[in-house]
Backbone bond lengths (Angstrom), bond angles and torsions (degrees), N, CA, C in turn:
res aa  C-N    CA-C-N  psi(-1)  N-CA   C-N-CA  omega(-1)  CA-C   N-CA-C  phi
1 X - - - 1.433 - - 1.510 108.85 -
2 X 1.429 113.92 142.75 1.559 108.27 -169.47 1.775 97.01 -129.81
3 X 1.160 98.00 128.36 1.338 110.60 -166.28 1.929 105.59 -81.93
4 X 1.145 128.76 138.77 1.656 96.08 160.74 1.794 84.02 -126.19
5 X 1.136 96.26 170.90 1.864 125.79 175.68 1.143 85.38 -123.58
6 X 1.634 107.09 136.85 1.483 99.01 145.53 1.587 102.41 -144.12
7 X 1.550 113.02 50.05 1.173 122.80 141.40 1.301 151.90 -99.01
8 X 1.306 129.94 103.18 1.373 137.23 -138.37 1.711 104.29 -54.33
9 X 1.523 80.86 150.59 1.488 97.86 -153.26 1.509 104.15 -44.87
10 X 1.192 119.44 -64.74 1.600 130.90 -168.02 2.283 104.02 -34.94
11 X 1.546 89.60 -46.40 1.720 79.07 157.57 1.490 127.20 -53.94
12 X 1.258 105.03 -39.99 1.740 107.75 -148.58 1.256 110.57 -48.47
13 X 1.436 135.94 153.73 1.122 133.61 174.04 1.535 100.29 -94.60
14 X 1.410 138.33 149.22 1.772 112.46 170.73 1.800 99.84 -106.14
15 X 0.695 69.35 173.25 1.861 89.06 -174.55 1.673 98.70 -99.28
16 X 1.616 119.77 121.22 1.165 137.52 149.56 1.188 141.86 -142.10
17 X 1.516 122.74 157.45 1.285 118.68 -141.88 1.679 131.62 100.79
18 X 1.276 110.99 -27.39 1.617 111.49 146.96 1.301 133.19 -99.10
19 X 0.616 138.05 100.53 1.491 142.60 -172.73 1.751 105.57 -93.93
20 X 1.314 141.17 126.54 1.156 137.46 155.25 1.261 115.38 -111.02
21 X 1.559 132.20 179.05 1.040 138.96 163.56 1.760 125.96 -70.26
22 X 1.201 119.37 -19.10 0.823 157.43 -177.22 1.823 96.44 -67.06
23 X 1.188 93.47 -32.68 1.919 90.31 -176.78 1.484 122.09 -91.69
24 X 1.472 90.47 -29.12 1.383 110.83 172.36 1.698 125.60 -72.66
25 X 1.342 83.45 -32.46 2.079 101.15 178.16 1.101 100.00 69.24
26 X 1.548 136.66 41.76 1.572 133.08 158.73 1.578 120.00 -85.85
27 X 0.911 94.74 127.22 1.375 88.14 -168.63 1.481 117.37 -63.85
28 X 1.262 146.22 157.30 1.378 148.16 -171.73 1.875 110.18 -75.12
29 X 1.317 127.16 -26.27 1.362 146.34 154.96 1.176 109.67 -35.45
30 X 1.795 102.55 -79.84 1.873 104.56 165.59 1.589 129.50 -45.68
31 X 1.340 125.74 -46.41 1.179 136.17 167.11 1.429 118.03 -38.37
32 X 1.535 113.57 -61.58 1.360 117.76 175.99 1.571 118.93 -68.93
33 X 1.259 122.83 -30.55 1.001 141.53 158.57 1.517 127.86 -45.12
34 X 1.548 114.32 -48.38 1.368 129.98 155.63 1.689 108.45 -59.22
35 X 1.252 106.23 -55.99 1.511 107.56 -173.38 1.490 106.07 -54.45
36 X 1.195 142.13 -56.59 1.451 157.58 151.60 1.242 112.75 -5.73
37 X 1.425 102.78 -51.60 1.924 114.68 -148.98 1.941 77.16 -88.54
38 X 1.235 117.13 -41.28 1.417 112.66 -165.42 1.439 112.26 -74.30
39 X 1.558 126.51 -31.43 1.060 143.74 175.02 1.949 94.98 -53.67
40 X 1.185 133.13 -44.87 1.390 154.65 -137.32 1.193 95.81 -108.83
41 X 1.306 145.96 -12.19 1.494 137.58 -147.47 1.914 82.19 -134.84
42 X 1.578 111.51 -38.60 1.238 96.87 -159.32 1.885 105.48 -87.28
43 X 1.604 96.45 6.13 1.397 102.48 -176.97 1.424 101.52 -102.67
44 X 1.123 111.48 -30.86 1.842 107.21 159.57 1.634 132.42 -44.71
45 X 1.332 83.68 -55.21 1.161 110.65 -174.35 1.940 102.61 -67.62
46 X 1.338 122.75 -59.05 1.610 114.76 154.33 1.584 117.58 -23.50
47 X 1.094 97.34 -76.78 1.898 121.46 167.89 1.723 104.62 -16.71
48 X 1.044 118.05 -70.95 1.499 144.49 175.14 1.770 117.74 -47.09
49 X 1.101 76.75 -39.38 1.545 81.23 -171.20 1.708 103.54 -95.82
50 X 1.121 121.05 -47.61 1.183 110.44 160.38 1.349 139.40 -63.20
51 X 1.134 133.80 -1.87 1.433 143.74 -177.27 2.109 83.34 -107.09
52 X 0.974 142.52 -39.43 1.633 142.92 171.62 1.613 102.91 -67.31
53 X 1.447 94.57 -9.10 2.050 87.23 173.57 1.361 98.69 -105.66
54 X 1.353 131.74 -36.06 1.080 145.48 -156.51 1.744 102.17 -61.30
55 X 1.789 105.41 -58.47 1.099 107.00 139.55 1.230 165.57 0.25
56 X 1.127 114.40 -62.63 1.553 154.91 -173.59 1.241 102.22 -72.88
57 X 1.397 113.85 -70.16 1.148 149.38 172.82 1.271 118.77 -45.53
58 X 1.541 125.80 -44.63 1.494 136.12 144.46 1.460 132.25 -25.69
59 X 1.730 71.92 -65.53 2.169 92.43 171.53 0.848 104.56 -46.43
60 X 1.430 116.88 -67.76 1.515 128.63 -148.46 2.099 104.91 -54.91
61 X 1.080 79.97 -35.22 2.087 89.72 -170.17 1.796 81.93 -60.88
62 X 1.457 117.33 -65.16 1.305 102.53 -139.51 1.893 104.30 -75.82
63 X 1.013 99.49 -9.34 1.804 111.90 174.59 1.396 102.33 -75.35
64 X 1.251 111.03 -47.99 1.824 90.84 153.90 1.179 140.30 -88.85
65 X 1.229 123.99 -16.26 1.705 111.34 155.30 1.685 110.44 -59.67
66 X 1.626 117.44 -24.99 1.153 106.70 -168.34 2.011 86.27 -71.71
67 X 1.080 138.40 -49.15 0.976 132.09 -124.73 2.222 91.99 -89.96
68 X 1.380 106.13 -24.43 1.083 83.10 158.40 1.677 134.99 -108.40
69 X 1.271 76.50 29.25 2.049 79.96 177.18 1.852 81.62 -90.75
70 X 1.013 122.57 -35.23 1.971 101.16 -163.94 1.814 90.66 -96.74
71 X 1.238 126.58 0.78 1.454 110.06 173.61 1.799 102.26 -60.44
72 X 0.833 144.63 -47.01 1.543 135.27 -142.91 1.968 74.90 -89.55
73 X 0.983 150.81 -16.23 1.684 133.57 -159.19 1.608 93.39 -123.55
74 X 1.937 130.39 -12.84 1.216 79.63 128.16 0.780 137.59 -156.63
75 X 1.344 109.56 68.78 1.790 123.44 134.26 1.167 124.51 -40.88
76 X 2.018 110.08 -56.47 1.267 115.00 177.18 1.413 116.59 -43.55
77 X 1.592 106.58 -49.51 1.376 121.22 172.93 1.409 130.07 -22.24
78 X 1.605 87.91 -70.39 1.908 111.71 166.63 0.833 142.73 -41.07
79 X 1.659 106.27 -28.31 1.343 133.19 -170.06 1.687 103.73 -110.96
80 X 1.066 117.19 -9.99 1.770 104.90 171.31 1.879 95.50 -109.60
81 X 1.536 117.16 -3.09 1.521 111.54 174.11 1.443 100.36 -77.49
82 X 1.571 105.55 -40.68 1.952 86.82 -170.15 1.626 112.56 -100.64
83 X 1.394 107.50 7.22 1.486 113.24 160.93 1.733 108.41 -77.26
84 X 1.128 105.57 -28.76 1.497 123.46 -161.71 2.369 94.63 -75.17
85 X 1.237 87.22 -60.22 1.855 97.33 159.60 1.723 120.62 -46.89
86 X 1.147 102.54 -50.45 1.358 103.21 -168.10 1.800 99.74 -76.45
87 X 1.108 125.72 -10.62 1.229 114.17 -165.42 1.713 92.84 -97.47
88 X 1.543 113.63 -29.63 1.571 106.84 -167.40 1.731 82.62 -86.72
89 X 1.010 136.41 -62.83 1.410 108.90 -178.58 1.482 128.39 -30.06
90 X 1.532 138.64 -38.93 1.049 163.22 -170.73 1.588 89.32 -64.04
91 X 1.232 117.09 -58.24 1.336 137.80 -165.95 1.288 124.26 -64.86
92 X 1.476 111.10 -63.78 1.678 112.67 130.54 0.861 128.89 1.35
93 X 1.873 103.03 -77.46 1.635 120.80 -179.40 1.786 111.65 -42.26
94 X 0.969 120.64 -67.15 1.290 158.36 -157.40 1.819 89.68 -52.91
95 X 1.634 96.05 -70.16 1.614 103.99 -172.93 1.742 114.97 -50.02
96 X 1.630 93.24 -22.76 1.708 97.54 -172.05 1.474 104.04 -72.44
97 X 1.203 95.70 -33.22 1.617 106.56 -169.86 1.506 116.29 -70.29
98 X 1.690 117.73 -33.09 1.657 106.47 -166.00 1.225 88.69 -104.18
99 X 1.489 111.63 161.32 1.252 134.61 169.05 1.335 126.99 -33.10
100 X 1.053 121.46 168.27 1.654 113.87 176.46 1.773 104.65 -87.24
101 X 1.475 124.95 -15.70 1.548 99.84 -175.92 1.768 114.76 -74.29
102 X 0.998 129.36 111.17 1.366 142.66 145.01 2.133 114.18 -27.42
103 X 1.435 110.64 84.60 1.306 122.68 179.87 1.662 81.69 -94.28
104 X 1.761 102.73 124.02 1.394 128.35 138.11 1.492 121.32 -64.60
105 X 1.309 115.14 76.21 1.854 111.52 179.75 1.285 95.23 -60.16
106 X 1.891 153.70 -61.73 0.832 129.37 -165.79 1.568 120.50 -51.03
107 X 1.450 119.83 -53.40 1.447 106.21 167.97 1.301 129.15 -49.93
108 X 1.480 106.29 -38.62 1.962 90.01 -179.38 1.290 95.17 -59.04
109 X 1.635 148.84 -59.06 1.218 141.57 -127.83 1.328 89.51 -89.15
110 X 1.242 124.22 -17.70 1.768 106.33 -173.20 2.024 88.95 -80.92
111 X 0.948 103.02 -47.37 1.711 118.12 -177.44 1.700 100.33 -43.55
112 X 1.210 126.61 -41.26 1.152 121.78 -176.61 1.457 107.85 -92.74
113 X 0.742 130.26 -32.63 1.706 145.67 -176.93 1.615 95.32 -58.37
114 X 1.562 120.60 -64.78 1.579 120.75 -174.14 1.316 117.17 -63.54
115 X 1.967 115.96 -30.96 1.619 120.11 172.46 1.316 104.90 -45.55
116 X 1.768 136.99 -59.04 1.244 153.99 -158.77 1.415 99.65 -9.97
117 X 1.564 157.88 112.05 1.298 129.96 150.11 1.593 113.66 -92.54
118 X 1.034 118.96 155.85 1.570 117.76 -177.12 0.943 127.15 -51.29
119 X 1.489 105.24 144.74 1.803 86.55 -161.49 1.513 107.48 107.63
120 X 0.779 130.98 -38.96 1.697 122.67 -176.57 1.902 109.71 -136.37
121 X 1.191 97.35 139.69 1.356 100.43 -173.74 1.725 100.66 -132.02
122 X 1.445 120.34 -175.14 1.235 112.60 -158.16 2.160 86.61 -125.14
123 X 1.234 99.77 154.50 1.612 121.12 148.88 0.977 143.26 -103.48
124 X 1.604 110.48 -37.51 1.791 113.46 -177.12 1.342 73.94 -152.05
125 X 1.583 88.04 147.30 2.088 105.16 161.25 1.842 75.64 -152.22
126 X 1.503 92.31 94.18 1.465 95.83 149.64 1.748 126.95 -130.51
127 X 1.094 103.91 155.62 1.910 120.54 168.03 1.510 113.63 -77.24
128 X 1.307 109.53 119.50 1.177 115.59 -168.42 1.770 99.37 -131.50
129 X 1.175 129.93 84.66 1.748 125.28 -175.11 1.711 94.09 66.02
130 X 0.831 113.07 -135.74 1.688 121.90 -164.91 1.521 100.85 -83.93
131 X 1.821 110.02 -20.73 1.694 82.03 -159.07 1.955 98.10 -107.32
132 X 1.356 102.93 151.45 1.315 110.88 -174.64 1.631 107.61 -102.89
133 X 1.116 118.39 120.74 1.546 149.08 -176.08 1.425 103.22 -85.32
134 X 1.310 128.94 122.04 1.244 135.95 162.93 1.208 126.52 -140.34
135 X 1.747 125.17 81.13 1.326 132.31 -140.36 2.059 98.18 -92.16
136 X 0.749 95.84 179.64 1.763 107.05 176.91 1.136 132.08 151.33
137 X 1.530 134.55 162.35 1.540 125.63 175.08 1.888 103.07 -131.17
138 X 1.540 80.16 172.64 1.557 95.29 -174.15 1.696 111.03 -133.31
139 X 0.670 107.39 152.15 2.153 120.75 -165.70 0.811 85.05 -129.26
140 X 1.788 108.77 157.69 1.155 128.54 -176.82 1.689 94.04 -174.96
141 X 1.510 114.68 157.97 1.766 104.56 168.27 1.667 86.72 -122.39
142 X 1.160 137.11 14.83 1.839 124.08 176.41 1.506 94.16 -148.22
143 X 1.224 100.38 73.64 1.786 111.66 160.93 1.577 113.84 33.24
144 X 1.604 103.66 32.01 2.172 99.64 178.11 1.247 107.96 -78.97
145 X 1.153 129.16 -32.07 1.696 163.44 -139.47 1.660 92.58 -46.36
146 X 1.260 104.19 -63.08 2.140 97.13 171.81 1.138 90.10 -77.60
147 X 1.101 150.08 -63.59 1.529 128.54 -142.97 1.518 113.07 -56.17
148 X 1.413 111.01 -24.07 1.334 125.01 -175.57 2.000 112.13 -78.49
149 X 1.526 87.13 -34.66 1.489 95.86 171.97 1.157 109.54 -73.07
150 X 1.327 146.94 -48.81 1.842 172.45 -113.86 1.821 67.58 -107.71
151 X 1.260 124.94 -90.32 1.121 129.17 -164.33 1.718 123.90 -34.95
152 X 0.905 101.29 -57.38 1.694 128.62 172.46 1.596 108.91 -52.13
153 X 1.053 141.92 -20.82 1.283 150.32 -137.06 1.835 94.24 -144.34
154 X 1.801 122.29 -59.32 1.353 123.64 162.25 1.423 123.10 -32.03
155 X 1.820 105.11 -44.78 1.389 134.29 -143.86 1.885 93.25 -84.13
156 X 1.442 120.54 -44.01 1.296 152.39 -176.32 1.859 91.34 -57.76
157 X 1.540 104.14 -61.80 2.027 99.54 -152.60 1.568 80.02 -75.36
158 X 1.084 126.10 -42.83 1.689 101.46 176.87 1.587 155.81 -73.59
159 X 1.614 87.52 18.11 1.370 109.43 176.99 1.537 103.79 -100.93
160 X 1.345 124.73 119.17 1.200 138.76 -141.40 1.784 82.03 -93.39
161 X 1.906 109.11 -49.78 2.012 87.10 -169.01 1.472 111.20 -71.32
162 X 1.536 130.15 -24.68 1.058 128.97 166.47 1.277 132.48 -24.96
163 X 1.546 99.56 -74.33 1.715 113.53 163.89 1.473 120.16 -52.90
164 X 1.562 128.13 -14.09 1.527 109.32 -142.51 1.448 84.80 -75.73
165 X 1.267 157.55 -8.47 1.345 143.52 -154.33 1.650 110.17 -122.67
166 X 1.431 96.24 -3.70 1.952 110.16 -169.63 1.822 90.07 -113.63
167 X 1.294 90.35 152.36 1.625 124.64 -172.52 1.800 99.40 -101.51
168 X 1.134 112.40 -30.67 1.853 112.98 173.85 1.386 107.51 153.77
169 X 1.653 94.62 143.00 1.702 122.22 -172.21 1.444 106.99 -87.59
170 X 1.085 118.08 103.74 1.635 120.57 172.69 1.480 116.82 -89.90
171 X 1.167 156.65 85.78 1.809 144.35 145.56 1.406 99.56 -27.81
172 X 1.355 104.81 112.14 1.537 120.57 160.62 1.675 120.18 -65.13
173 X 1.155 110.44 -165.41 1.532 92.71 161.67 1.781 138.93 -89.14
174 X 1.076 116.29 172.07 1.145 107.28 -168.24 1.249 115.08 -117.75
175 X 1.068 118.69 107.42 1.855 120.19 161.26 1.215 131.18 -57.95
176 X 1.199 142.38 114.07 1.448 130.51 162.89 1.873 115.36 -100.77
177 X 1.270 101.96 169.39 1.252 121.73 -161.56 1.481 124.74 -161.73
178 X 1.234 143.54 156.71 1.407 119.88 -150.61 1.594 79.71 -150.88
179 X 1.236 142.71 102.43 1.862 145.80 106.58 1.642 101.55 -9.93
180 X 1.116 120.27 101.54 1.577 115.70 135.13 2.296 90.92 57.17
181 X 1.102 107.27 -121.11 1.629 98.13 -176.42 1.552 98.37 -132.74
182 X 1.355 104.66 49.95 1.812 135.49 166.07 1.884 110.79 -104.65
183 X 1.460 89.30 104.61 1.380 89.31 175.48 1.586 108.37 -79.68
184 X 1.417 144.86 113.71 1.093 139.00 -175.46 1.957 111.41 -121.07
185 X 1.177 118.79 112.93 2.044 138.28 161.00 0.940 109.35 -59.48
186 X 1.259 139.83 125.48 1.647 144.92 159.71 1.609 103.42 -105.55
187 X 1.520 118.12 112.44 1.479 97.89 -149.87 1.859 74.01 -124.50
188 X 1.481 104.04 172.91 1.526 118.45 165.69 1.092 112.98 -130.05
189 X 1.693 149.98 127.45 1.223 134.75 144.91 1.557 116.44 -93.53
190 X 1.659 108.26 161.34 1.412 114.78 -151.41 1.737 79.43 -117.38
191 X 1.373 136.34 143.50 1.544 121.86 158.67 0.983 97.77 -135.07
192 X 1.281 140.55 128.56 2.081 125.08 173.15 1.859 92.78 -111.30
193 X 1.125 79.13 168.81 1.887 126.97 -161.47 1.912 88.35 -84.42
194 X 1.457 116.36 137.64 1.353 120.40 157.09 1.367 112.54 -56.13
């Protein structure tokens, strides 16, 4: 059907709201063809995205098997961090508690270790409250056995770093005792703490 107007243009009303193909002059080939290619792009594009979940989804598994192969180590972890706390708190505690003088136990004990003269060896060197206990005996086969102690004990008040933290060196008393034709001293010294 062929329409004519033959009312000048500036009248014309236009017609909108239909649009056909027909206006465009595309051919119906291309159309389906577009529709096709788009049908094809949006199945790619599905395709794509699911194999990037598929993925995901992979990770995710092996991020949790990873996560419980190190759960039990760290627990262990956790448990030597707040053991690790509780001990410096303790420590803290402790530091609040002793005095401010700083006793080098390794030096006295090296200090007492080099006094040793032959002949006498040690048993207990213990801390007991302020006062320090340092028990031991001395052998001898020609009656040195105190002299060796007398010495050992002299050798002690004249070590100037020894004392700096002791108030005074006492020799307790001395026992003797005789092994077979072994003269043997069981001696005690007394040292207290400033």
């Amino acid at each position: 059907m062929i329409e004519i107007n033959l009312a000048p243009y500036s009248l014309r009303k236009n017609k909108k709201g239909k649009l056909s193909l027909k206006e465009f002059n595309i051919p119906l080939e291309i159309v389906i063809g577009l529709g096709g290619g788009l049908i094809v792009l949006l199945v790619l594009a599905h395709v794509f995205l699911l194999v990037i979940n598929i993925r995901n989804v992979a990770q995710h598994k092996e991020f949790k098997e990873e996560m419980e192969a190190v759960s039990p180590g760290k627990q262990r972890v956790e448990k030597v961090i707040n053991e690790l706390r509780a001990l410096q708190s303790t420590q803290k505690a402790v530091e609040d508690i002793l005095p401010e003088r700083k006793i080098s136990w390794a030096q006295k004990l090296n200090i007492l270790s080099d006094s040793i003269p032959r002949g006498v060896w040690l048993k207990r060197v213990n801390l007991e409250g302020d006062v320090l206990l340092i028990e031991g005996s001395a052998i001898s086969t020609d009656n040195e056995a105190m002299i060796n102690v007398h010495q050992f004990t002299s050798t002690l008040k004249s070590q100037r770093e020894f004392l700096e933290h002791f108030s005074d060196l006492e020799l307790g008393s001395i026992q003797r005792r005789k092994i077979r034709q072994m003269d043997i001293a069981d001696f005690m010294i007394t040292v207290r703490l400033k």
